[in-house]
C-alpha positions as CSV (number, residue, x, y, z in Angstrom):
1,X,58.8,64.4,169.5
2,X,56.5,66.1,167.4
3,X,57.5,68.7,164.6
4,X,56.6,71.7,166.7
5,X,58.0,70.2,169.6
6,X,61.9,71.9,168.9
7,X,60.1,75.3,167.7
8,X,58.2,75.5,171.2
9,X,61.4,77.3,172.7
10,X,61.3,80.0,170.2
11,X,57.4,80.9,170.8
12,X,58.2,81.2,174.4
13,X,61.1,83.7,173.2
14,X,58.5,85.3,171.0
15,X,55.8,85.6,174.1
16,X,58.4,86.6,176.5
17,X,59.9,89.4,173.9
18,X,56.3,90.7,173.6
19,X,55.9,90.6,177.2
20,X,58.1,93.6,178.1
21,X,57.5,95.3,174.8
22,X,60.7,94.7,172.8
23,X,59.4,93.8,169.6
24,X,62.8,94.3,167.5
25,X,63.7,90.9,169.8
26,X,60.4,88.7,169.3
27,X,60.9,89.1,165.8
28,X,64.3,88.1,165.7
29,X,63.1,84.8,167.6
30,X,60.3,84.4,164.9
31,X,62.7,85.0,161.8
32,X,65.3,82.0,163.8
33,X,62.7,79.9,164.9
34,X,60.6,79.8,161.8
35,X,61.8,81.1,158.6
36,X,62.5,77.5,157.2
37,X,59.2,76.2,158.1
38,X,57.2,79.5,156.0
39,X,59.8,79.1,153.2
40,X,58.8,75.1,153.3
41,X,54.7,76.4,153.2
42,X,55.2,78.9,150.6
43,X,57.0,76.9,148.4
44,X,54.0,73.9,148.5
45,X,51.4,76.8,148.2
46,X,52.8,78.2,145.3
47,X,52.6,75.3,143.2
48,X,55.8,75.8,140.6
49,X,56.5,79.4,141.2
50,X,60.6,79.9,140.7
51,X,63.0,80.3,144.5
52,X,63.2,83.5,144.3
53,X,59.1,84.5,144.3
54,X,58.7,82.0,146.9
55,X,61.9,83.5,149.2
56,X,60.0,87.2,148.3
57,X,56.4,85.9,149.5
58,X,58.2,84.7,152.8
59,X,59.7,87.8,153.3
60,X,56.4,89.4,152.6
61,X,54.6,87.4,155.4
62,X,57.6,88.1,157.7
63,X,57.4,92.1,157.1
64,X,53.6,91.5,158.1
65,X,54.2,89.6,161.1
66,X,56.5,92.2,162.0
67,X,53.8,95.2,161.7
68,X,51.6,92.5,163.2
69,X,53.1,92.0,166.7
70,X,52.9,94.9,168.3
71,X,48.9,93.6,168.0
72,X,49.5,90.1,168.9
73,X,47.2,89.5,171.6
74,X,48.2,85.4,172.0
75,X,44.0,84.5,170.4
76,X,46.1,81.6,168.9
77,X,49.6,80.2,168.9
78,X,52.2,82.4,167.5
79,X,52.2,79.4,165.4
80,X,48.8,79.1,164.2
81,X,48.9,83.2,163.4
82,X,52.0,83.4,161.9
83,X,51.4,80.6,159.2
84,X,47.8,81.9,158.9
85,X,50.0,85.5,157.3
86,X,51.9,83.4,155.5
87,X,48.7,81.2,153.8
88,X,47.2,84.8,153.2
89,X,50.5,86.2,151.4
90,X,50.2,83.1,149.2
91,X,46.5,83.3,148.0
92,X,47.2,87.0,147.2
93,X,50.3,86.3,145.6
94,X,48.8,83.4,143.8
95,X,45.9,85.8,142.6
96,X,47.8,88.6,141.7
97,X,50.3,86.5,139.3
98,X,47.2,84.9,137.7
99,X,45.7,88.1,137.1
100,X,49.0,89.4,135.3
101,X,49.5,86.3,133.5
102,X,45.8,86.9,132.0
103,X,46.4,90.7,131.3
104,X,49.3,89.3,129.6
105,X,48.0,86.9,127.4
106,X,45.7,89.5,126.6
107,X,47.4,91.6,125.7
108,X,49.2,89.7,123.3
109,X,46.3,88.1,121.6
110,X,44.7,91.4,121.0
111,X,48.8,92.0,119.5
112,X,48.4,89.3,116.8
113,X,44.7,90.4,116.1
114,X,45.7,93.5,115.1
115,X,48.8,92.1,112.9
116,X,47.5,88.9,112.0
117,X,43.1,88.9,112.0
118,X,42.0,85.8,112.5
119,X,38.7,84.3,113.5
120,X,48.2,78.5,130.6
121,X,50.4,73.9,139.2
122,X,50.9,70.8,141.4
123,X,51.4,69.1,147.8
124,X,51.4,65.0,153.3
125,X,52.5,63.9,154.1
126,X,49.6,60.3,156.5
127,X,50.3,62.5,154.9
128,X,52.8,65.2,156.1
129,X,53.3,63.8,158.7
130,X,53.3,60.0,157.5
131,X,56.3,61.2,155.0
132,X,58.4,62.2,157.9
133,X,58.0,59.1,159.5
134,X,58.6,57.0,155.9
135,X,62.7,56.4,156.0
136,X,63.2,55.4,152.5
137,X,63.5,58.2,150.4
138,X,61.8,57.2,147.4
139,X,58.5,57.1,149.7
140,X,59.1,60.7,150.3
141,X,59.5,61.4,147.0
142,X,56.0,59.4,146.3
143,X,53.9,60.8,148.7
144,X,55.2,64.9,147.9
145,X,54.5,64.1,144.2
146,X,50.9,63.2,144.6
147,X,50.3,65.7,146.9
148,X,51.7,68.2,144.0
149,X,49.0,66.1,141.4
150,X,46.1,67.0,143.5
151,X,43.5,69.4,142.9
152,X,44.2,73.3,144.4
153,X,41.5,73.1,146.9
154,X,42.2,69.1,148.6
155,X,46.0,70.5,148.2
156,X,45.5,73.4,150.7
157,X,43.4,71.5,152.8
158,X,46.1,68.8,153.2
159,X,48.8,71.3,153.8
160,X,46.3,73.6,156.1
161,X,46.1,70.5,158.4
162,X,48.5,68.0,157.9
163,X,51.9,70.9,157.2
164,X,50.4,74.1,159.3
165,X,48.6,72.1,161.9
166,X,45.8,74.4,161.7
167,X,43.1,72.9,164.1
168,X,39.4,71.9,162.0
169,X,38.1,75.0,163.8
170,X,40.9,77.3,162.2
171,X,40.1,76.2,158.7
172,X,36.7,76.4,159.0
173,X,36.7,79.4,160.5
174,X,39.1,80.4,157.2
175,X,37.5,79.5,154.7
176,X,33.7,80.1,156.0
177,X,32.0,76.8,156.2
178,X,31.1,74.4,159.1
179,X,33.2,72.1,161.0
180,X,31.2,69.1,159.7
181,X,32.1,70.2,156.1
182,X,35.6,70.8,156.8
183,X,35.9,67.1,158.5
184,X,34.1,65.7,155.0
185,X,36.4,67.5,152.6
186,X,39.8,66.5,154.4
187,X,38.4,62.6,154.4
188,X,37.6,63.6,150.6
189,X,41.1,65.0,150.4
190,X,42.9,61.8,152.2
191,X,41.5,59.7,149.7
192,X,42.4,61.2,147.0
193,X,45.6,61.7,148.1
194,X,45.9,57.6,148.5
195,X,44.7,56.9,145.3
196,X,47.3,59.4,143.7
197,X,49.9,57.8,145.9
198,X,49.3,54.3,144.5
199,X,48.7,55.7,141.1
200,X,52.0,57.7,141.1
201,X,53.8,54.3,143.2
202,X,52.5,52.1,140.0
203,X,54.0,54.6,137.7
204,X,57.1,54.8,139.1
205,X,57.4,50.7,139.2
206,X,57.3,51.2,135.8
207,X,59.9,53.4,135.4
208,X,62.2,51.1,136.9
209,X,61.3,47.7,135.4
């Protein structure tokens, strides 16, 4: 069975919910059926960010699909929409904390110029999916510590495609380019993601000689 294959019950719940208009019930059936899956995005897509900004940015992208649903007119799967919130939630999240961090460290540089004048991370699994499949732990623990190494960019493609299951059309459609340079960046990404891998695998060898 595929990984969507036991939350297919819970978008029918969803669709069915929506159906006759009760909206308080599909939401409860999207909370059930997905909140571990979102929590699992966020906490990839927010790099190092602590449990409890990851658990708030979830709850964000549920509060959104909950104003959201009323609108939901089934142009994708309630999959497909509801982890295309949650990617959304985590690029403004991840832009707003940068900002702050800079106003920060602004802040406090102009602080010690005033005092003092004087001339600041890393996920698929093969890739997500391979990992699932890969039954001896320390594989897991090789392939989601590459995947952390990689640059933003091949990172969020992997987990776009390989985690979310967005379709090459979604994610081009996303981020504004064509198919055909969607298809070349994941390859780009997959490679880099196996070089990282046996990287990583050679490091940890070492460790335990």
């Amino acid at each position: 069975m595929g990984k969507w294959d036991d939350l297919a019950p819970w978008e029918s719940q969803v669709l069915a919910a929506l159906l006759v208009g009760d909206v308080q019930r599909a939401m409860e059936a999207l909370v059930a059926g997905y909140q571990h899956a979102i929590v699992g995005y966020c906490t990839n897509m927010l790099d190092s960010a602590p449990p409890e900004e990851v658990e708030e940015v979830a709850q964000e992208v549920f509060l959104a699909a909950y104003q959201a649903l009323p609108r939901f007119q089934q142009q994708a799967s309630v999959r497909t929409w509801l982890f295309a919130i949650a990617h959304n939630r985590c690029v403004t999240h991840r832009t707003r904390t940068t900002r702050h961090r800079h106003m920060a460290a602004t802040h406090r540089h102009a602080s010690v110029e005033a005092v003092h004048p004087t001339p600041p991370v890393p996920p698929d699994m093969g890739l997500l999916e391979a990992a699932r499949e890969m039954r001896h732990e320390q594989q897991c623990v090789l392939v989601a510590d590459s995947l952390q190494r990689l640059k933003k960019q091949s990172r969020e493609l992997l987990m776009m495609y390989y985690y979310a299951e967005f379709s090459i059309a979604d994610i081009a459609k996303k981020l504004w380019v064509s198919e055909t340079t969607i298809r070349r960046r994941l390859r780009a990404a997959e490679q880099q993601l196996k070089h990282m891998m046996a990287t990583v695998g050679r490091e940890l060898v070492d460790h335990d000689a």
